[in-house]
C-alpha positions, -999 to +999 in steps of 0.1 A: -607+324-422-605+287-413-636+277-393-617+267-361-604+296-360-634+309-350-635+285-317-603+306-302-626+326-278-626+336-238-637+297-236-604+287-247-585+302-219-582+274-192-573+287-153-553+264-134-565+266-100-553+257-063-518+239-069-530+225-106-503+245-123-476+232-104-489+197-111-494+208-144-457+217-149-435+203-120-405+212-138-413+250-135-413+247-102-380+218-092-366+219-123-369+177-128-397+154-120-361+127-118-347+119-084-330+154-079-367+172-082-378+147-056-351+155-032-359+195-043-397+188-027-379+177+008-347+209+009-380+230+006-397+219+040-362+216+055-354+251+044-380+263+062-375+247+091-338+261+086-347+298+084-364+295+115-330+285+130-314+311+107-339+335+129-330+320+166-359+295+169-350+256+177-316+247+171-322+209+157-337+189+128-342+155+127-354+136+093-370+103+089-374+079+059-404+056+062-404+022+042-430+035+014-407+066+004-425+088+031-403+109+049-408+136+080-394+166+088-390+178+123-378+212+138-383+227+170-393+264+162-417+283+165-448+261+147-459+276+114-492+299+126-525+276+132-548+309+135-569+325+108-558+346+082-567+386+084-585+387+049-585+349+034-603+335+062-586+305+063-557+292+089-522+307+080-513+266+082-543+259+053-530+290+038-489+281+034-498+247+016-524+255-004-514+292-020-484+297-043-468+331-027-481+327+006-455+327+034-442+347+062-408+359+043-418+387+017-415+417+044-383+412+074-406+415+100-404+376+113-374+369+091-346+389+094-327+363+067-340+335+045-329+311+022-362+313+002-370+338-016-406+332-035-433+315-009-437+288-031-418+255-013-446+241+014-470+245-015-450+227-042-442+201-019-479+195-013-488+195-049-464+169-056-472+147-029-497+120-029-501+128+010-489+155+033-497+157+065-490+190+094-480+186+129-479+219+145-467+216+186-475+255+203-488+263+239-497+230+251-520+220+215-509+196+191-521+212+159-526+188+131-541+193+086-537+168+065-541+168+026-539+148-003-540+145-039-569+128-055-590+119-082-620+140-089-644+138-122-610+123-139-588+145-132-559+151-099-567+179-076-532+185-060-526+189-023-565+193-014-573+192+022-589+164+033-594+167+069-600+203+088-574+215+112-579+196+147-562+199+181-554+178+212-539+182+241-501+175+244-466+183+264-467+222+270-429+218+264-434+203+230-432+230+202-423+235+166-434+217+133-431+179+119-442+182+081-447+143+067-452+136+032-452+111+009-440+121-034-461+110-058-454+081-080-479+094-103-449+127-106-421+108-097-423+071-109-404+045-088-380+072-075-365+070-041-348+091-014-315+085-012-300+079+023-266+091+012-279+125-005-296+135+026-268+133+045-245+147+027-267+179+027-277+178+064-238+174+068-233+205+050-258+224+068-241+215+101-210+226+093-226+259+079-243+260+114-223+257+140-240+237+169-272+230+153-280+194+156-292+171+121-299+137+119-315+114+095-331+080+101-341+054+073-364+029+086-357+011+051-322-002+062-321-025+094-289-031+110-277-060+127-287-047+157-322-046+143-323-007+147-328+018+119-298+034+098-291+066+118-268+089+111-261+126+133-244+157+125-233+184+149-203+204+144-190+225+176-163+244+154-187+257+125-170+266+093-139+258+111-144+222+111-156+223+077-119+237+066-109+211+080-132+184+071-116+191+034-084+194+039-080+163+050-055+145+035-036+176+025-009+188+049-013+220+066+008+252+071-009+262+102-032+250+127-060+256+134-078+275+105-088+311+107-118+322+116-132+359+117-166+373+114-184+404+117-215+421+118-234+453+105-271+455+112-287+423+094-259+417+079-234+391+087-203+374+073-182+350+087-147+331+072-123+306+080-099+295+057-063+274+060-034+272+034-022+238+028+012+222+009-011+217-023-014+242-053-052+249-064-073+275-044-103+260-035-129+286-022-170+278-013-191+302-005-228+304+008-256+327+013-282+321+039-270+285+037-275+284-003-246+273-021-232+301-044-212+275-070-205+303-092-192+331-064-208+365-068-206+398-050-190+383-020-168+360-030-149+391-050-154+415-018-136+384+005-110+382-023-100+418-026-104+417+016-078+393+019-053+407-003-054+439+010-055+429+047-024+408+040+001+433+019-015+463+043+000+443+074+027+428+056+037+465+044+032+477+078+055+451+095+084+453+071+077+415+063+070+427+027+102+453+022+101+489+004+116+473-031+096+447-028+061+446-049+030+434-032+022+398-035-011+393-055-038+377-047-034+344-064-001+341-046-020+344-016-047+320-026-023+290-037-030+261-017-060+280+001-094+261+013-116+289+025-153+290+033-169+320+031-213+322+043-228+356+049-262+360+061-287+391+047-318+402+039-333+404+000-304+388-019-305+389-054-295+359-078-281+360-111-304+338-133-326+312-117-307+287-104-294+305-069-255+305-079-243+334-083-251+363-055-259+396-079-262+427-050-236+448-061-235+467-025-223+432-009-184+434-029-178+461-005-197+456+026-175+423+026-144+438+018-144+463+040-159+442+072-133+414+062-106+437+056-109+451+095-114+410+107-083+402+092-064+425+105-075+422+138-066+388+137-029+394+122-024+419+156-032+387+176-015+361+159+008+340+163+045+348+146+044+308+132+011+315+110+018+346+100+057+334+085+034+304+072+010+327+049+037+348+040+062+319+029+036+304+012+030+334-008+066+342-016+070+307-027+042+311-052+051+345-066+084+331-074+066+300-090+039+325-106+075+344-124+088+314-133+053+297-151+047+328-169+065+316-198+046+280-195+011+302-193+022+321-222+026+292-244-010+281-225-026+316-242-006+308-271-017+271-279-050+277-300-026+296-322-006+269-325-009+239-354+016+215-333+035+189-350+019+162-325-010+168-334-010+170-369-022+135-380-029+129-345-065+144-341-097+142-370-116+175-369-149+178-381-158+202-408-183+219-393-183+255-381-206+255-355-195+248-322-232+248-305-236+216-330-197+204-327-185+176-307-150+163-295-146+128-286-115+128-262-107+089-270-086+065-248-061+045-270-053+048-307-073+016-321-105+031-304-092+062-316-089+047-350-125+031-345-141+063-338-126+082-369-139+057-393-174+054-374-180+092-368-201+114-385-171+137-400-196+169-402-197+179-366-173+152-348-138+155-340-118+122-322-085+131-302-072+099-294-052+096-259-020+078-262-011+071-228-028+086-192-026+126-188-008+138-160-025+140-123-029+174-121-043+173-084-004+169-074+013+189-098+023+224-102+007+243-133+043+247-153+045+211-148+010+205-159+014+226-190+042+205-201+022+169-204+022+165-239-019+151-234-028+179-216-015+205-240-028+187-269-064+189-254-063+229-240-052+235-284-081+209-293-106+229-271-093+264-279-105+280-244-069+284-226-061+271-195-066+281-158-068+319-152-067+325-192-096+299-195-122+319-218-153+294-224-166+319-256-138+302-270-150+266-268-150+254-304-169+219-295-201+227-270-203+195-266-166+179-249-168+141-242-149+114-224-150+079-243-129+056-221-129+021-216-155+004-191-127-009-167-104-002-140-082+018-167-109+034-182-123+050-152-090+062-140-086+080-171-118+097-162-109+101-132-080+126-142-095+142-170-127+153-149-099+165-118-085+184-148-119+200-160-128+204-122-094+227-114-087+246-145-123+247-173-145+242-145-170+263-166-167+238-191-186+220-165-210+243-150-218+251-183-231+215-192-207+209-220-188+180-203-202+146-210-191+106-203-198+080-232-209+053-227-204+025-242-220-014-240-204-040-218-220-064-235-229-080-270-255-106-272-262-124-308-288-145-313-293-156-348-293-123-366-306-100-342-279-084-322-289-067-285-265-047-266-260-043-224-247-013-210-244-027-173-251-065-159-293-056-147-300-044-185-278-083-194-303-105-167-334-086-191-317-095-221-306-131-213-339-140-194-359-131-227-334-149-254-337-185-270-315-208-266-289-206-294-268-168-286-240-159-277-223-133-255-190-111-258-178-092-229-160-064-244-132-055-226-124-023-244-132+000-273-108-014-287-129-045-299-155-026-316-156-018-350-161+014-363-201+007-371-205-012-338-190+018-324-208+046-341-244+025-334-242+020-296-219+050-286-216+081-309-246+081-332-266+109-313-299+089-320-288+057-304-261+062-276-266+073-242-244+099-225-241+109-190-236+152-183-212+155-158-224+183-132-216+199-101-243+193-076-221+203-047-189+225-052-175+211-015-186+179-019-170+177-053-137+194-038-137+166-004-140+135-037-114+145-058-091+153-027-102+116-016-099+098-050-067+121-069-048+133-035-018+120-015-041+109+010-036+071+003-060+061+038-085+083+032-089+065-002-086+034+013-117+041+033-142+054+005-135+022-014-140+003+014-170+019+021-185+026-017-168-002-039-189-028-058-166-058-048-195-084-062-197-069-096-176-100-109-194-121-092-224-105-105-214-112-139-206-151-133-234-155-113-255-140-148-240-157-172-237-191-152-281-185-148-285-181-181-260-214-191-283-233-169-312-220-188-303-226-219-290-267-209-328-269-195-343-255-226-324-279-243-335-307-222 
């Protein structure tokens, strides 16, 4: 026996205490100490402040950014308990930010529905915070605990309270809870919140809310009118306006959307949805205001729901005749937008991440409460909606007959050697896909760069010859006959759409090298829309990636620096002699195959952005904005998002650094 073996004893075994194992291991807890775990630490104190909405208490929340990265959260429920705990002996306030598991949500006693499901999100967010302080506003008192996280004997005790709970007299109307907290730099670096994140999210939750009032202010951005950015969400219609909200820019069969909803004990579900003159189904779903991205139970139970409702009524009013088969329900599901939230108690997720809703006894609690909503409706409707849905459908089961052949040859393409691409794509020889990659390549001189350059064991180049179709405005048969498009669904080996099958994915790793310009990111732009509608897997499953290659090439005797965007060229050229010089490349095209293979495909060297899918409806309302028909509604996202000073940016650079180098010169 080694004699430090002997020194693995009881004394060995450390205990984390308080909050140190979440400060320990943040990423346990948010997943990423990056700028997407510090926006976790904030959804956790606005969550709660949701669920007591969720529950009938306060029907607003109003957000503030402060100009050192603080930020408050305000609601006007019914103010987290101030009195002391039964057996711990410490206020219930003390108590929820300073225990892991301590909350008011593990019985249905005071919450009939939550979005959180493990106690754990005040706490956290203290842990991580270099400050937090508690407002709590109840019977007259203002309430108030503050805590921090310091420095003790060397080492960080997280979220310690630092001053006892004190009161003072306020408004007796005044009640509810204003949380304020500052993250950690120490946890998260130089991170910051991001103004456009929040509201994107406080958006969502309004719509998901009907009449529930959100706003954010950032005291970092002043206006002209020296006032703070504001910004306020609060939508009358519900779920209603948030059909419509996306289909914006699409044109609509019927107007206004359908909405039904229904109750049965603590359960509730409620739908509207809207067919529209474009081709892909797009349907988001929500569970106590959590985003279900990957469906579950309820999104099948509202599927089967609809069908049935629709070819029981259609049956029953002769629209669908006695020779006639049922429409399915993809045909009744082409061009549909549909959002679907139901609200319960002690929902179960599949996995960790809160995307997929597991209960098996919520497919037909849904079905059959949706199924009896639907109908209803159809008694009541108007005879102008009800020929809309039905035409629609028997316009896409006469497309569905007619593309069967084109998804046949879809199944049938990874059984195909086709003569294009013979000669056309480089495979790799290796027979692992988990350590396979294919580089989807714009143009045939970068596509003859990155063949030389790869490394031939586990990368494969398909090299685009001109721009795939734009599938957000096609049918599938006419989709299925781009030549691009086909070659890439035989390249991947997954099929296509309905017959996608991601155990078939013979690269795990699938990515995008396009050229950095206007070109280049349209390319991107279609391929992704492409993913998005029909191998969207191959994007929740994290196997989608961008290259990304340098802009710039800076040489300077015989040391040779690269810049992947204009602040990583003002480093470079501020810290250079005299005697360089710089090439702007303006594609791949211009590198050779070493200068490719060192700064954009050698896995040791390059960098590589994962494309992901924070937000299914958010992702849906882009690509409608950026791919559509809607030619205004495009017009206003680049006026609003748009870099129009990047060239300048560049000249401005380059003309600093000239003027640098003629004063170094004398």
């Amino acid at each position: 026996m080694k004699d430090n073996d002997t020194k693995y004893n009881a004394g060995s075994i450390h205990v984390l205490k308080g909050l140190d194992a979440v400060r320990k291991r943040p990423g346990m807890y948010i997943g990423t100490t990056g700028v997407k775990g510090m926006h976790h630490i904030l959804w956790e104190i606005v969550d709660n402040s949701m669920d007591e909405i969720l529950n009938g208490h306060g029907n607003s929340i109003d957000i503030e950014i402060f100009k050192d990265n603080s930020i408050s959260v305000t609601d006007k429920g019914r103010g987290i308990p101030v009195d002391i705990h039964p057996t711990e002996g410490v206020s219930a306030l003390e108590l929820v930010f300073t225990t892991l598991h301590a909350g008011g949500k593990f019985n249905n006693k005071n919450y009939s529905v939550s979005g959180g499901l493990h106690g754990v999100g005040a706490s956290v967010t203290n842990a991580l915070s270099e400050w937090l302080t508690v407002n709590v506003f109840k019977g007259g008192k203002k309430y108030t605990m503050q805590f921090a996280s310091v420095v003790e004997n060397g080492e960080i005790i997280s979220g310690k309270k630092i001053k006892d709970l004190y009161s003072e007299d306020c408004d007796p109307k005044l009640r509810g809870t204003t949380v304020i907290f500052k993250p950690d730099v120490r946890v998260f670096g130089n991170e910051e919140f991001s103004f456009d994140t929040i509201s994107k999210r406080l958006k969502e939750l309004a719509f998901l809310n009907g009449g529930v009032k959100f706003s954010i202010t950032d005291n970092r951005v002043v206006g002209e009118s020296g006032r703070a950015k504001v910004r306020k969400f609060c939508y009358g219609g519900g779920i209603s306006d948030f059909v419509l909200h996306l289909n914006e820019g699409k044109t609509p069969k019927y107007n206004p959307p359908i909405y039904v909803e229904k109750k049965q004990g603590h359960f509730a579900v409620e739908l509207a949805f809207q067919h529209t003159d474009t081709y892909a189904e797009s349907v988001f779903s929500y569970v106590n205001d959590i985003p279900t991205t990957e469906g579950g139970t309820h999104e099948t139970g509202f599927k089967s729901a609809l069908t049935r409702a629709l070819n029981d009524f259609g049956r029953a009013k002769n629209i669908i005749k006695d020779k006639q088969s049922n429409f399915t329900g993809e045909d009744y599901r082409e061009g549909l937008t549909a959002i679907l939230t139901v609200k319960m108690q002690n929902m179960q997720f599949e996995g960790q991440t809160k995307t997929k809703l597991g209960n098996p006894e919520v497919k037909a609690l849904v079905e059959n409460l949706l199924t009896d909503a639907i109908k209803d409706y159809l008694n009541k409707a108007k005879k102008d909606v009800i020929d809309a849905i039905y035409e629609k459908a028997r316009v896409a089961a006469k497309a569905r007959e007619s593309a069967a052949k084109a998804k046949s040859v879809a199944r049938n393409l990874n059984n195909m050697t086709t003569s294009a691409l013979i000669g056309k794509m480089a495979n790799c020889s290796g027979k692992k896909p988990e350590l396979n990659e294919l580089f989807i390549v714009e143009g045939d001189s970068a596509g003859g760069s990155a063949k030389q350059g790869r490394d031939r064991a586990t990368q494969a180049i398909l090299p685009l010859r001109g721009k795939p179709l734009n599938v957000e405005k096609k049918k599938i048969e006419d989709i299925l006959k781009n030549d691009e498009i086909k070659l890439i669904i035989n390249a991947l080996g997954t099929g296509f759409g309905r017959e996608f099958n991601i155990n078939n994915l013979k690269y795990h790793k699938v990515i995008i090298l396009a050229d950095a310009d206007q070109d280049g990111a349209h390319i991107r732009a279609i391929l992704m829309t492409m993913f998005f509608r029909y191998m969207r897997e191959l994007i929740t499953g994290g196997h989608l990636y961008i290259g990304m290659p340098p802009l710039y090439k800076i040489t300077e005797k015989n040391k040779i620096q690269y810049a992947y965007d204009d602040e990583e060229l003002k480093k470079i050229l501020s810290s250079v002699g005299k005697n360089y010089t710089l090439q702007r490349y303006k594609g791949l095209g211009e590198m050779n195959p070493e200068q490719l293979w060192e700064t954009t495909m050698n896995p040791r060297t390059r960098s590589l952005m994962r494309v992901a899918i924070d937000d299914n409806a958010e992702a849906e309302r882009l690509i409608i904005t950026l791919m559509g028909e809607g030619a205004e509604l495009r017009r206003e996202y680049i006026f609003e998002y748009a870099d129009f000073n990047k060239e300048d940016s560049f000249a401005e650079t380059t003309k600093k650094a000239e003027n640098k180098r003629k004063t170094d010169n004398g």
